[in-house]
Every structure is written in C-alpha cells, then in structure tokens.
gemmi code that builds the backbone of each chain (N, CA, C; Angstrom):
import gemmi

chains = {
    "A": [
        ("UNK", (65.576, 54.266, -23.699), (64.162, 54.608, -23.915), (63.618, 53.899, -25.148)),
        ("UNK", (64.744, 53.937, -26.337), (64.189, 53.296, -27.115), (63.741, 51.398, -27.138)),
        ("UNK", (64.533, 51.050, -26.220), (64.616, 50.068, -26.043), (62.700, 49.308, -24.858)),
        ("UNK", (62.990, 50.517, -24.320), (61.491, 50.187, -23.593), (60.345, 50.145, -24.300)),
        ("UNK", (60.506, 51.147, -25.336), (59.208, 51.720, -26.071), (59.102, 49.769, -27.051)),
        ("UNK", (60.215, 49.402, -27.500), (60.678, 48.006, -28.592), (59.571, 47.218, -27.795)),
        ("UNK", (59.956, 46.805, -26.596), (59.705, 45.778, -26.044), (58.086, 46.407, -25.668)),
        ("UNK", (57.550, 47.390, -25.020), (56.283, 47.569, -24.918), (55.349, 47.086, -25.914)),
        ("UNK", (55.677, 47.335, -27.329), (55.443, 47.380, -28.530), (55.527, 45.467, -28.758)),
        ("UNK", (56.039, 45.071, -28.610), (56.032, 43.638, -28.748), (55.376, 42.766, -27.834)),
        ("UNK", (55.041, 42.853, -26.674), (54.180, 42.351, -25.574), (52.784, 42.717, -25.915)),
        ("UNK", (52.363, 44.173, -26.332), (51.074, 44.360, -26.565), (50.583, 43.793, -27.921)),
        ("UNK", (51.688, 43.792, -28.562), (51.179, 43.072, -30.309), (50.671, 41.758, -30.359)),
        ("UNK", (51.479, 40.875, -29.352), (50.653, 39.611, -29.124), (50.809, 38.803, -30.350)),
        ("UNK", (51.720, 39.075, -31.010), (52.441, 38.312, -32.153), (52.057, 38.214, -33.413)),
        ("UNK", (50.842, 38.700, -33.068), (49.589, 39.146, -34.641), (49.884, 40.418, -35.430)),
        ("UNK", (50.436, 41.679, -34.583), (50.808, 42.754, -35.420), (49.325, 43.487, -34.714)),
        ("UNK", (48.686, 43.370, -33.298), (47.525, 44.092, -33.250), (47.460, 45.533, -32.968)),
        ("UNK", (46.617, 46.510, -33.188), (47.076, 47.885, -33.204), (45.811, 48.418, -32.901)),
        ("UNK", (46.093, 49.693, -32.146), (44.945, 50.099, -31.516), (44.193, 51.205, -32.669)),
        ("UNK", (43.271, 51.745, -33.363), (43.007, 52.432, -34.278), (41.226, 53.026, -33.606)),
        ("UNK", (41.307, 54.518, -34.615), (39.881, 54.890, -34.302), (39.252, 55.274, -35.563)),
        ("UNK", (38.253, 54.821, -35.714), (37.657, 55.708, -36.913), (36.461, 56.755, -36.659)),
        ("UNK", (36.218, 57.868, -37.002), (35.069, 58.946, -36.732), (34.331, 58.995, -38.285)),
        ("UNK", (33.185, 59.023, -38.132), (32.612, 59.110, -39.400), (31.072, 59.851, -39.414)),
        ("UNK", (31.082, 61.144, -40.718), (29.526, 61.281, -40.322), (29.037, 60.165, -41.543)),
        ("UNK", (27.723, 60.180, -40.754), (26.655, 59.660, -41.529), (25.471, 60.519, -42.155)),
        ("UNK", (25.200, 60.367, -43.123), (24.194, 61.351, -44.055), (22.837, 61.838, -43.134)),
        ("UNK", (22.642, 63.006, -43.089), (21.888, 63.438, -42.280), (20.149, 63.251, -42.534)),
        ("UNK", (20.121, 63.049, -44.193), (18.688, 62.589, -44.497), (18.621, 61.136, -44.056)),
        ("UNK", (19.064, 60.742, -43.161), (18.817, 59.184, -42.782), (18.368, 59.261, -41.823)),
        ("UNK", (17.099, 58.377, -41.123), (16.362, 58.370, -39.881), (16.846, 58.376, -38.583)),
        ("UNK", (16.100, 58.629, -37.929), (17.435, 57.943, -36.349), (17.364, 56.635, -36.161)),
        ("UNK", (15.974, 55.842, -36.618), (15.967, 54.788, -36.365), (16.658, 53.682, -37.590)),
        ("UNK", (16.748, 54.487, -38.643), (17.931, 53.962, -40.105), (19.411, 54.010, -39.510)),
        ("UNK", (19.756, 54.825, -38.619), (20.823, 54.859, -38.296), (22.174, 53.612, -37.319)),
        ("UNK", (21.359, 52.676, -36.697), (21.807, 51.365, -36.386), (22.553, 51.025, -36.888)),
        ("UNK", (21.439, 50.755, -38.247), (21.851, 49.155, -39.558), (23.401, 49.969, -39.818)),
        ("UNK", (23.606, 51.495, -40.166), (24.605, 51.339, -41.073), (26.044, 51.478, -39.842)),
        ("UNK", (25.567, 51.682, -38.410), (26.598, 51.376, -37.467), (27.010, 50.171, -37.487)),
        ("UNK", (25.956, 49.480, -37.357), (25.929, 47.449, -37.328), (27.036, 47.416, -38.578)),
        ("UNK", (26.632, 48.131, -39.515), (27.704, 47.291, -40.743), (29.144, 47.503, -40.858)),
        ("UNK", (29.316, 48.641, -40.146), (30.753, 49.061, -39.849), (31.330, 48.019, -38.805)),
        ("UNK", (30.300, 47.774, -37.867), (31.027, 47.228, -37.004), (31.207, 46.116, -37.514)),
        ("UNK", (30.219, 45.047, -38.181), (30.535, 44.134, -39.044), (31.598, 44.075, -39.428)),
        ("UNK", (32.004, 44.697, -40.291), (33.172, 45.138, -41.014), (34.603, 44.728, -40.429)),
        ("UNK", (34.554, 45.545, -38.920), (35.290, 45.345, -38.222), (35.777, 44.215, -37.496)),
        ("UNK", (34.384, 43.519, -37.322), (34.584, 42.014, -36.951), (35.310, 40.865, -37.462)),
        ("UNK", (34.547, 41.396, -38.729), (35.333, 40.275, -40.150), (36.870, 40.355, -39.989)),
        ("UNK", (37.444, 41.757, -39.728), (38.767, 41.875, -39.822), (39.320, 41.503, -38.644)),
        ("UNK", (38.812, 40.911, -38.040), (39.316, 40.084, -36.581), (39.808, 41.506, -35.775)),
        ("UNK", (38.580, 42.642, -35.615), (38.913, 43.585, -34.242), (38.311, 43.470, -33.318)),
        ("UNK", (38.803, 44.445, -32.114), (38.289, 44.122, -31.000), (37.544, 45.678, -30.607)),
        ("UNK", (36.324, 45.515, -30.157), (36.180, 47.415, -30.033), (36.673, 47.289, -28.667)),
        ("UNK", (37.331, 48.804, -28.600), (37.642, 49.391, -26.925), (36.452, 50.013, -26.814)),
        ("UNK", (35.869, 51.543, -27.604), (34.910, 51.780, -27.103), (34.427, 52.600, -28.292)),
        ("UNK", (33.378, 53.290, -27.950), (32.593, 53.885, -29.274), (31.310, 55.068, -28.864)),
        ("UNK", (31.561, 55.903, -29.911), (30.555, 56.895, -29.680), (29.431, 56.932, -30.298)),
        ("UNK", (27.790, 57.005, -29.990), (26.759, 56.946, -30.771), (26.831, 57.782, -31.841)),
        ("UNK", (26.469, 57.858, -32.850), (26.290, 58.882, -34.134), (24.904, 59.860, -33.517)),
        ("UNK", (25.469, 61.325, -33.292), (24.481, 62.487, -33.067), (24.573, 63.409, -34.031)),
        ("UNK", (23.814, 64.199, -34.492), (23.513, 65.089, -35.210), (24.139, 66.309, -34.941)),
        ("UNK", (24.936, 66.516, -35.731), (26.258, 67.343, -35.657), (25.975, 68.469, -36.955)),
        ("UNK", (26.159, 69.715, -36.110), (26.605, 71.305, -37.145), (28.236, 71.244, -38.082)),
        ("UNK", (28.176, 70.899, -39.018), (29.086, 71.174, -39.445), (30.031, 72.815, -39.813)),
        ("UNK", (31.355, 72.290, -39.645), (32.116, 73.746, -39.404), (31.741, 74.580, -40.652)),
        ("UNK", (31.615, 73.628, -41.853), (31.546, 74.265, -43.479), (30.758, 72.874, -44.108)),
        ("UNK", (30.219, 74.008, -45.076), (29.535, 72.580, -45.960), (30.489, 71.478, -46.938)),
        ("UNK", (30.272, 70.361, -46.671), (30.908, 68.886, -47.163), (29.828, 68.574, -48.258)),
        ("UNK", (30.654, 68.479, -49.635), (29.545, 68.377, -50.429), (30.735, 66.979, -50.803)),
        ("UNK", (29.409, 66.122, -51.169), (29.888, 64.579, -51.653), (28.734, 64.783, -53.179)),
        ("UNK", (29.476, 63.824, -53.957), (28.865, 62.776, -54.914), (27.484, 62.315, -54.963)),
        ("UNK", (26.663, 62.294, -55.354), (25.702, 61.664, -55.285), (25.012, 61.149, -57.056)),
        ("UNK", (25.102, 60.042, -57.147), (24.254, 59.629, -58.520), (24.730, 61.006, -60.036)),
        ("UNK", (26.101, 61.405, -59.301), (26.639, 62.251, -60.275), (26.461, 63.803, -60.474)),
        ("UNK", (25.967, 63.646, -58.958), (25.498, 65.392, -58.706), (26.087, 65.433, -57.515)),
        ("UNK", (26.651, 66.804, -57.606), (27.053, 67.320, -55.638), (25.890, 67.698, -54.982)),
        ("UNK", (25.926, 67.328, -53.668), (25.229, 67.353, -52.696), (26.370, 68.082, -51.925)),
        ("UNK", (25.654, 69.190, -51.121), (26.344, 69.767, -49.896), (25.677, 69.597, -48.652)),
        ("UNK", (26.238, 69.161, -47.940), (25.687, 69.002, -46.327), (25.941, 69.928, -44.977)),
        ("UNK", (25.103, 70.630, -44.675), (25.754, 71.363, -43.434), (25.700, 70.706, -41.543)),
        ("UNK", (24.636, 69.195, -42.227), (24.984, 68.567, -41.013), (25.112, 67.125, -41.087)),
        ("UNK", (25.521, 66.405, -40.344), (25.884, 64.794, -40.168), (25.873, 64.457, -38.970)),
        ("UNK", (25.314, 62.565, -38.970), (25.458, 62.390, -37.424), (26.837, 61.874, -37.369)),
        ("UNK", (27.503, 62.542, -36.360), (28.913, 62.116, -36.260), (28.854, 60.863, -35.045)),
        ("UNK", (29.644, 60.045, -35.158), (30.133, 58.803, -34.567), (31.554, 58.119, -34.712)),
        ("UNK", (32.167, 57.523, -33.742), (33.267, 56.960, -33.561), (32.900, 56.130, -33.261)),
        ("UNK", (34.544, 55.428, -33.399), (34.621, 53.981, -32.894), (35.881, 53.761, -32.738)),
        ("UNK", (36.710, 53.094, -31.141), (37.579, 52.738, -31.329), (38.155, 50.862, -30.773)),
        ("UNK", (39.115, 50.556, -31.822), (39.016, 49.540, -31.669), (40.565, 48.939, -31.795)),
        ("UNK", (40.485, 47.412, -31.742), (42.218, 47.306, -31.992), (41.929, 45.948, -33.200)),
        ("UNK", (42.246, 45.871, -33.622), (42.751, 45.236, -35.069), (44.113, 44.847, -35.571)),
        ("UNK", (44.519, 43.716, -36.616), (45.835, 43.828, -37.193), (46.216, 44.516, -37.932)),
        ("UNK", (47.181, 45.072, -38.558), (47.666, 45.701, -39.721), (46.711, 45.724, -40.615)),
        ("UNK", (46.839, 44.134, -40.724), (46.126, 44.106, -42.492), (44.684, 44.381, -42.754)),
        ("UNK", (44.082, 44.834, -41.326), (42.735, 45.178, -41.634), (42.106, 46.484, -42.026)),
        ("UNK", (43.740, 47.028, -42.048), (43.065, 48.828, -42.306), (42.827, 48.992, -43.733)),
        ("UNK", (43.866, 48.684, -44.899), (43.366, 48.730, -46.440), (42.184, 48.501, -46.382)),
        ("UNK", (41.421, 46.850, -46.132), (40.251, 47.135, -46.716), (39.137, 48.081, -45.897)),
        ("UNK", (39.138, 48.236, -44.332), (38.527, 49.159, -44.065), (38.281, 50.343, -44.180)),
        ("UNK", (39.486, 50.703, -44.527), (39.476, 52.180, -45.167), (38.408, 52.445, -45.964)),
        ("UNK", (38.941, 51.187, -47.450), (38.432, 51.339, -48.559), (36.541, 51.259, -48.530)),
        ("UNK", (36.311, 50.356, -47.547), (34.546, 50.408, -47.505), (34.170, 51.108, -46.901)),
        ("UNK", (35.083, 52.397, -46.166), (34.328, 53.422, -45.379), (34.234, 54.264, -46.455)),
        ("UNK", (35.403, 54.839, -47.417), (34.906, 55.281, -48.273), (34.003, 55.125, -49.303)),
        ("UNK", (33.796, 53.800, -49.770), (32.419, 53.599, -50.624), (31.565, 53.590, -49.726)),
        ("UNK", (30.916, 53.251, -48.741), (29.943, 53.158, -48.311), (28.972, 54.716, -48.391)),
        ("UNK", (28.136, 54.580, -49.061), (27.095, 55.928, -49.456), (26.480, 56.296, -48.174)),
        ("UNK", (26.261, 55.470, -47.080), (25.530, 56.529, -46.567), (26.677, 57.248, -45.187)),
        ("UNK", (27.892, 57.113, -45.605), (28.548, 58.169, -44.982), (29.340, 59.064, -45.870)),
        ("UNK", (29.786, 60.523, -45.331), (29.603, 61.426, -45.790), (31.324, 61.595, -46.016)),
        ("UNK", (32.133, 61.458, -44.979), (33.346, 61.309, -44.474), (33.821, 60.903, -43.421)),
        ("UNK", (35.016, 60.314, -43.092), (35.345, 59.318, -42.405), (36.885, 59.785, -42.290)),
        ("UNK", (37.490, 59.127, -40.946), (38.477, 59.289, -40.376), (38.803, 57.814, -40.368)),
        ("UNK", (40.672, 57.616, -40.138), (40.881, 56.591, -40.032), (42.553, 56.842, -39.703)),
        ("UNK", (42.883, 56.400, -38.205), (43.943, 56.570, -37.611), (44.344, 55.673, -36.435)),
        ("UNK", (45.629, 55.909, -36.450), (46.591, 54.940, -35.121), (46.264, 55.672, -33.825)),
        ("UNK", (45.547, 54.970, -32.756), (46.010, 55.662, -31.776), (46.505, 55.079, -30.162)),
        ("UNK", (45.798, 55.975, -29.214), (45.892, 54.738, -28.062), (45.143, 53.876, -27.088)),
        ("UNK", (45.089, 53.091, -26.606), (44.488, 52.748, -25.936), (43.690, 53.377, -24.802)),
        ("UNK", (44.491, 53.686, -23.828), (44.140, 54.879, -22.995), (42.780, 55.601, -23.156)),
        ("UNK", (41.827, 55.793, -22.767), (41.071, 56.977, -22.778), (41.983, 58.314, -22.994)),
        ("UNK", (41.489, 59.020, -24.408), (41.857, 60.226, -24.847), (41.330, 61.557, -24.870)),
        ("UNK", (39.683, 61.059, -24.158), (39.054, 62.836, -24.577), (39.294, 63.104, -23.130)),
        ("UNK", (39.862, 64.773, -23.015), (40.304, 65.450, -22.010), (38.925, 65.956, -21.221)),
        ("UNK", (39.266, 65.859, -19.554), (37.975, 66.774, -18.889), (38.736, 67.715, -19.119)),
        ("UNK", (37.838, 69.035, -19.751), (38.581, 70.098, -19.826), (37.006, 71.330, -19.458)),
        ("UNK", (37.700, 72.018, -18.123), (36.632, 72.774, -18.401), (37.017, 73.957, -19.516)),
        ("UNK", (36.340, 75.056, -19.705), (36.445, 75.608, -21.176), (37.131, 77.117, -20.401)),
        ("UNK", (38.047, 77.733, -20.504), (39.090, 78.198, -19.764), (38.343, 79.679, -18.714)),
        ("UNK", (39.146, 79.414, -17.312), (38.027, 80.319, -16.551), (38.473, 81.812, -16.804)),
        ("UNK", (39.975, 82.097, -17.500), (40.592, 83.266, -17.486), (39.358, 84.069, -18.369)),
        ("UNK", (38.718, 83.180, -19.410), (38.206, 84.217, -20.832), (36.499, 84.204, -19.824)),
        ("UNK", (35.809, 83.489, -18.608), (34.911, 83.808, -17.771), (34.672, 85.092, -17.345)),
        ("UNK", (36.030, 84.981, -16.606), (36.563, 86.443, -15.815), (36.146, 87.548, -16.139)),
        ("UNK", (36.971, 87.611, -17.500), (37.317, 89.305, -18.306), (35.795, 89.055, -18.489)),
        ("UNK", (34.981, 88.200, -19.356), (33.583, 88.481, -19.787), (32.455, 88.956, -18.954)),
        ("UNK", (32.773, 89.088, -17.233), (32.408, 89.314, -16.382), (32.472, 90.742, -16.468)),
        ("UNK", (34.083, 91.197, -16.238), (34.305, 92.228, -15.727), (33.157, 93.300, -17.100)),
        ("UNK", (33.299, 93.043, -18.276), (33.035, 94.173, -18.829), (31.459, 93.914, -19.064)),
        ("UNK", (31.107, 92.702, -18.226), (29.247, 92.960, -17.735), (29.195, 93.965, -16.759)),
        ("UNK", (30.164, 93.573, -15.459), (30.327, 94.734, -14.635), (30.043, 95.752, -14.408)),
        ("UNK", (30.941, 96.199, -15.771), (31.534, 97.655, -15.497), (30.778, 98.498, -16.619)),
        ("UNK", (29.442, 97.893, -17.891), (28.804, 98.431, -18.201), (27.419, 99.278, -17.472)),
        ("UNK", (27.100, 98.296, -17.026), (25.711, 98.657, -15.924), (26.529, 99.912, -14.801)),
        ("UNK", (27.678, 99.681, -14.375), (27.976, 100.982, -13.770), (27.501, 102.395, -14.394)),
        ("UNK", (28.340, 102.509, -15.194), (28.315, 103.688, -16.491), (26.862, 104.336, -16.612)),
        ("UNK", (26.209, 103.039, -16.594), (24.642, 103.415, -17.090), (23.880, 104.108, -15.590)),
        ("UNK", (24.576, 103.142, -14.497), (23.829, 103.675, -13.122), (24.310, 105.521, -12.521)),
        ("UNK", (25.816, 105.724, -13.326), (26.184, 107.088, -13.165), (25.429, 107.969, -13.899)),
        ("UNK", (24.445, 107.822, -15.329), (24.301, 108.889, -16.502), (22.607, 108.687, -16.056)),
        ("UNK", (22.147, 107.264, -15.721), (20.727, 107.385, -15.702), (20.266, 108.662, -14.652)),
        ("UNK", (20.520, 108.984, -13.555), (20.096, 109.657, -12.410), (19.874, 111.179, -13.007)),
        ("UNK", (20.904, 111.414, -13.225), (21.576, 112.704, -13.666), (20.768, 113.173, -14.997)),
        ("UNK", (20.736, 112.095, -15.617), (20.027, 112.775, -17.261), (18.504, 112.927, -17.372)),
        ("UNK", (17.600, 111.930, -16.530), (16.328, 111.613, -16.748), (16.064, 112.917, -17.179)),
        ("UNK", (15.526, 114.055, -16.520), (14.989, 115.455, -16.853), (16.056, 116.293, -17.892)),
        ("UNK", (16.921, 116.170, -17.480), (18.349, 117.202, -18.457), (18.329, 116.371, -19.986)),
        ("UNK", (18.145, 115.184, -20.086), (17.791, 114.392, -21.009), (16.876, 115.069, -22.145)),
        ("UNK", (15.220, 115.050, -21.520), (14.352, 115.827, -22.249), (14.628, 116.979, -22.748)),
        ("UNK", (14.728, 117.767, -21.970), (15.373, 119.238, -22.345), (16.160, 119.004, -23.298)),
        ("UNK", (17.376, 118.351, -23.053), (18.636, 118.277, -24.563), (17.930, 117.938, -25.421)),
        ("UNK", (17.197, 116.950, -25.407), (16.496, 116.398, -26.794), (15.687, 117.547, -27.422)),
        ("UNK", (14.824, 117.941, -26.687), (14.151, 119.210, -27.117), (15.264, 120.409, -27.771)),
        ("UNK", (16.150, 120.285, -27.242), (16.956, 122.024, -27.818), (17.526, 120.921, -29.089)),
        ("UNK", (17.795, 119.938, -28.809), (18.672, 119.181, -29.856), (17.577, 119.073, -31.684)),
        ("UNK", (16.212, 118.871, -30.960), (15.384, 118.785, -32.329), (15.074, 120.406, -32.958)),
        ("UNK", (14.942, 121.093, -31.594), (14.699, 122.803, -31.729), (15.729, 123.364, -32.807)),
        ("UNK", (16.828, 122.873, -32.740), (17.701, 123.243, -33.173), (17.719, 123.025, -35.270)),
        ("UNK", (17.288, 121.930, -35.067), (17.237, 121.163, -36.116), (15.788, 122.128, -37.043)),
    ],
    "B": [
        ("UNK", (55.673, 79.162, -16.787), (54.034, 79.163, -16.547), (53.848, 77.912, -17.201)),
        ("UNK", (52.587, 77.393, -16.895), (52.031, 76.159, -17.531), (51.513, 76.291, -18.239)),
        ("UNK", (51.513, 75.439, -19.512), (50.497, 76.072, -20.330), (49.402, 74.917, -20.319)),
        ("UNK", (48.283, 75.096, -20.963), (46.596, 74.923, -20.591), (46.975, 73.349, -20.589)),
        ("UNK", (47.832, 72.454, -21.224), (47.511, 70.694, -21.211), (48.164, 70.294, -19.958)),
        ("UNK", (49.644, 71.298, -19.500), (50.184, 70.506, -18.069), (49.033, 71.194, -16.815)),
        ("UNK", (48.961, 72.365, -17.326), (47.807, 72.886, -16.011), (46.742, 71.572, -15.683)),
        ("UNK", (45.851, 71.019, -16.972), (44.615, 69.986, -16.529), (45.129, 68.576, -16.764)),
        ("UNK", (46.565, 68.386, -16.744), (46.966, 66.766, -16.844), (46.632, 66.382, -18.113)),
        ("UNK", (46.807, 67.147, -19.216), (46.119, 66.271, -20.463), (47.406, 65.877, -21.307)),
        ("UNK", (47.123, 64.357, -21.207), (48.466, 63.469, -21.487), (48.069, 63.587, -23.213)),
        ("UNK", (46.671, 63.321, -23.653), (46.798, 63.163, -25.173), (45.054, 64.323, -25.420)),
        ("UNK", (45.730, 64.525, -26.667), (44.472, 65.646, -27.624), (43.723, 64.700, -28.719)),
        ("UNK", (43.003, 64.863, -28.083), (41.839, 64.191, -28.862), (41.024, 65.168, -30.028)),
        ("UNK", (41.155, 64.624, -31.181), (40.179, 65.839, -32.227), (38.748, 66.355, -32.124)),
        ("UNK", (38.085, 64.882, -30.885), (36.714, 65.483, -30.641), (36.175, 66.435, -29.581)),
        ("UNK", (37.654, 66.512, -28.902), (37.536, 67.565, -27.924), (37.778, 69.350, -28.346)),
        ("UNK", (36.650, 69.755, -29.241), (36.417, 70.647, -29.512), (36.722, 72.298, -28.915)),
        ("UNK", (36.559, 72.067, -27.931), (36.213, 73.040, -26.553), (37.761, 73.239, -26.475)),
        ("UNK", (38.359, 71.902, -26.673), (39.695, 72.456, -26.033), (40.976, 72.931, -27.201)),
        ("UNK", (40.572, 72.579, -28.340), (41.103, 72.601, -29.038), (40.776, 74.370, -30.011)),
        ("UNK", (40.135, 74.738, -29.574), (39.743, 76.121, -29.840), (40.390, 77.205, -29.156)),
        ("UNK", (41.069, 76.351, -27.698), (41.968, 77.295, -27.241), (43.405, 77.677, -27.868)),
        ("UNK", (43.400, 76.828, -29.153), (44.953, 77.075, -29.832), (44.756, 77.060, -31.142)),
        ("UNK", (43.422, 77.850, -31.544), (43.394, 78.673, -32.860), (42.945, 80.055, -32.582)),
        ("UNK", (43.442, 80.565, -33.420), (42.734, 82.615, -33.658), (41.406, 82.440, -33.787)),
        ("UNK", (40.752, 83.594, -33.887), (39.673, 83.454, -34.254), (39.290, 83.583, -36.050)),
        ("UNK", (40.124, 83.512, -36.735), (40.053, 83.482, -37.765), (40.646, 81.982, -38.525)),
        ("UNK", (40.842, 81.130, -37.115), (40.721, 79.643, -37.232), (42.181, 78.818, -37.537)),
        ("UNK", (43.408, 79.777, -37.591), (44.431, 79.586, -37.342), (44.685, 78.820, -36.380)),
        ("UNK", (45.813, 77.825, -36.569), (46.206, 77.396, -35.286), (47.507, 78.231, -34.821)),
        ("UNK", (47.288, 78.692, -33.575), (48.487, 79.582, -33.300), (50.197, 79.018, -32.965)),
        ("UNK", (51.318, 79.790, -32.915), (52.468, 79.286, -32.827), (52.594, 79.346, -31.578)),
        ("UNK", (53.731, 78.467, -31.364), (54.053, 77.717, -29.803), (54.077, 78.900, -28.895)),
        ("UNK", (54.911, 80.112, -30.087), (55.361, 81.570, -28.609), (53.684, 81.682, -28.029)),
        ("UNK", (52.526, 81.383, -28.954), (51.065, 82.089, -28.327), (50.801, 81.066, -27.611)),
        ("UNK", (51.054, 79.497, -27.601), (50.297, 78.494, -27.085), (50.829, 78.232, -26.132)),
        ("UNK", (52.664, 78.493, -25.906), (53.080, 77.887, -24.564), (53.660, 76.509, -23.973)),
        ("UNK", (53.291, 75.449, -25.419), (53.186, 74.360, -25.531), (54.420, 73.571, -26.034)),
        ("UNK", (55.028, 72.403, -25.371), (56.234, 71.742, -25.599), (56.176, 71.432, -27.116)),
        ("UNK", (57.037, 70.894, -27.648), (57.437, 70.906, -29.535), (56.142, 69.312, -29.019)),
        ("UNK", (56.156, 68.553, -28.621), (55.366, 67.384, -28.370), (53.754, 67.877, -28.440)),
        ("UNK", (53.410, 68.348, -27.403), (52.525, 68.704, -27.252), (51.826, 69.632, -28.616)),
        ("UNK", (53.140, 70.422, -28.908), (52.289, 71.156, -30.288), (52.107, 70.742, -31.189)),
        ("UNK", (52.837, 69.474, -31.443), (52.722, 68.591, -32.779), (51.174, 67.768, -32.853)),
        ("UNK", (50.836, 67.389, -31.242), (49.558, 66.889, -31.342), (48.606, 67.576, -31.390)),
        ("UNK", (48.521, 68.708, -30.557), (47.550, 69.699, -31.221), (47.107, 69.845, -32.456)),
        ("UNK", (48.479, 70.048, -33.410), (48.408, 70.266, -34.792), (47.633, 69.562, -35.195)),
        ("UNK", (48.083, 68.215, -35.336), (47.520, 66.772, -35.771), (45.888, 66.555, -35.133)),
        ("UNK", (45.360, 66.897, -33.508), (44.177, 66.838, -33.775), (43.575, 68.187, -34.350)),
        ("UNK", (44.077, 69.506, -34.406), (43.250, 70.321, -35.252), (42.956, 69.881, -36.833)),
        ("UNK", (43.856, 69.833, -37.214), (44.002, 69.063, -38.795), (42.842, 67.959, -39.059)),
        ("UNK", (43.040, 66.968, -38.454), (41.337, 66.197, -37.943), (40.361, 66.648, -37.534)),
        ("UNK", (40.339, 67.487, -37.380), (38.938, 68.156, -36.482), (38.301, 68.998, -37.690)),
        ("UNK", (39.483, 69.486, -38.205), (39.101, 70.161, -39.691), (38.317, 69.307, -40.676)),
        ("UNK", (39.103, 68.146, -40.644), (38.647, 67.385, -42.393), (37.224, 67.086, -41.696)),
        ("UNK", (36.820, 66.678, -40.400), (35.409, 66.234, -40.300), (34.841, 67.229, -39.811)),
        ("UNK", (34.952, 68.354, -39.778), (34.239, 69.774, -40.183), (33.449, 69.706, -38.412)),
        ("UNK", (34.796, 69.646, -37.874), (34.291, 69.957, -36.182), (34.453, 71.343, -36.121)),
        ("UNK", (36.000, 71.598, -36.895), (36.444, 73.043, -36.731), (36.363, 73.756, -38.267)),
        ("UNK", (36.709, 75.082, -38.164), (36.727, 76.066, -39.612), (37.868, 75.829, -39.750)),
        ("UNK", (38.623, 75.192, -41.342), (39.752, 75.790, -41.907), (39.591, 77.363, -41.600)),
        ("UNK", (38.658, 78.060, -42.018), (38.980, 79.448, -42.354), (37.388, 79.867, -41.521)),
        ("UNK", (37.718, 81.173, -40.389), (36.556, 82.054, -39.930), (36.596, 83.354, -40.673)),
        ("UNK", (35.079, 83.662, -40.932), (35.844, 85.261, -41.546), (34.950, 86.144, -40.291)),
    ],
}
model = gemmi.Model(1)
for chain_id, residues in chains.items():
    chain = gemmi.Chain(chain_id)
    for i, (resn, *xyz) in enumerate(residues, 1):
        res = gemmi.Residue()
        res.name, res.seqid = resn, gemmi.SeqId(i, " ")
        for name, pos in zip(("N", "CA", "C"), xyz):
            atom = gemmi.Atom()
            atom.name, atom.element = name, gemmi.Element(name[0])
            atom.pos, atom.b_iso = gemmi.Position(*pos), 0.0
            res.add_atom(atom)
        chain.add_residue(res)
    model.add_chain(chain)
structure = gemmi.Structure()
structure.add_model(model)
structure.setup_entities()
C-alpha cells in the first residue's frame, strides 16, 4: 500500500513538487460588493505569480460569524461579527506556500485566512441535514395539538366558571 | 450500524460543510467522542481537523452557552 500511495504521489507531482492546496478567507465586511473583485483578483494574482493552477473557487458571500474576530487596525481592535467568506482551490509547488501564506496575512482587507493541503477530488459532501432529528421534531408537533384538541372541548364553559371561583377565591 | 459518512458515501469532510459537521458536536459545541459519533479512527480524525477549521474561520462556536 505504501508503495502505491509512493508512486501515485510521483506521477501526479510531475517532477515540480506540485500540490493540491485550498485557501478560505474572509474579507472585511465594510468593503463594497463591487470593491470586492479587486481584492479576489489580487489573491489570485498572487497565485499566478507562484506558478498555480486553480481547480476551483468559491465567490466571497457575506457570512454570520460563529463569534466576533477582532483584528488590528491602525493600532486599534476592531471586532467583526461578519465577513465575506471565499475560497479557492488550487495546485501549486511547495515553494509557493511561505510566501502566500505570508501576503494573506498582511493583506488588510482580509480578516482571516486558511491555508492547507488537500485534494483534488471535489470535497463538499451532498448531505441532506439528518432526517432522524425531522422525525422526532414532527412527532412532538403532533402530539401537542392533540392534548390541546382533548382539553379545548371539555373546558370552554368549565373553564369560565374555574376562573371565576379561582379569582372569587382570591 | 453505519454511521452518518458511510450511510451518504462521504469519502472526505470538508470544513465548509457546516450542516454536516454539526452532526458531531454537542450543543455546547463540543466535538463528540467516537462511542457518540460511530465513526472509524480515520474518519474521526478528519472530522476533528475540519471542525478545528471551521472554528478558526468562525463557521462554527468554539464554545455555545
């Protein structure tokens, strides 16, 4: 096995050392939609220079963040609770990840950035979102409105009355 | 039993797949252990690895209260 994985690994490298990588990054949310291009264009730039190839890539959308990301700014924190998030994946040599790294992190108008090995392959799963937790959320829609269809009939008039002895009481 | 990645064929976990990756934290944003997830030592290692990512770019909560 190990021996398959060697040789897979050497046919796809193509003698350059090429490697498949993705980066995800938000971008600062006070930036326009139509500002938002140039600073894709420059990444990808970026990427070019370093002799990559894109496989494929996701537009930057305006994304809820889980918690606020507070960055740097002119020596003050800034906290953000949203960013347009975007990917990109691409294949490149080795030696192009140092400096890419390094200008995703300076680059100001993103917020944070990802930067990893991965695969070629298409990776995001069809997944529908699980039908077991549908089910149960059903049943106890169900089985409330029952409850209510047994007490409504029965109480309308006996209702008033209780309320009345209940305030009488008081 | 299968658990949820051999049930839908999912060969790799992706960190932007949100939806699915929520099925193997608590709700207090834990990622749960294999006895709760079901999931081969392979499979749980990538999970891990895309929750951990999903975290730093604030797809998911380190912490729900």
């Amino acid at each position: 096995m190990a021996e398959a994985a060697v040789i897979e690994k050497e046919v796809s490298a193509d003698a350059v050392g090429m490697r498949v990588y993705e980066i995800g990054y938000h971008i600062n949310p006070n930036t326009k939609e139509d500002e938002l291009e140039p600073v894709v264009a420059d990444i990808r730039g970026m990427i070019e220079k370093q002799g990559g190839k894109f496989l494929a890539e996701g537009a930057p959308s305006l994304t809820k963040l889980a918690y606020t990301i507070e960055v740097k700014e002119n020596g003050k924190r800034v906290a953000y609770d949203r960013g347009y998030f975007g990917w990109i994946k691409f294949e490149a040599p080795v030696s192009a990840v140092a400096p890419l790294e390094a200008a995703l992190k300076t680059n100001r108008d993103i917020l944070r950035s990802v930067f990893f090995q991965t695969v070629r392959e298409e990776t995001r799963a069809r997944f529908k979102s699980a039908p077991m937790r549908e089910v149960k959320r059903g049943d106890v829609i169900k089985s409330a409105p029952r409850n209510e269809e047994v007490a409504a009939p029965v109480s309308e008039a006996d209702l008033e009355k209780a309320l009345e002895d209940i305030t009488s009481e008081k | 039993m299968a658990n949820i990645l051999t049930q839908n064929d999912i060969r790799h976990v992706d960190y932007k797949d949100v939806d699915l990756l929520r099925q193997f934290v608590n709700p207090h944003g834990r990622i749960m252990g294999r006895k709760r997830t079901g999931l081969t030592a392979k499979q749980q290692r990538a999970v891990e690895a895309a929750v951990k990512r999903a975290r730093f770019m604030g797809l998911l909560p380190y912490i729900q209260k």
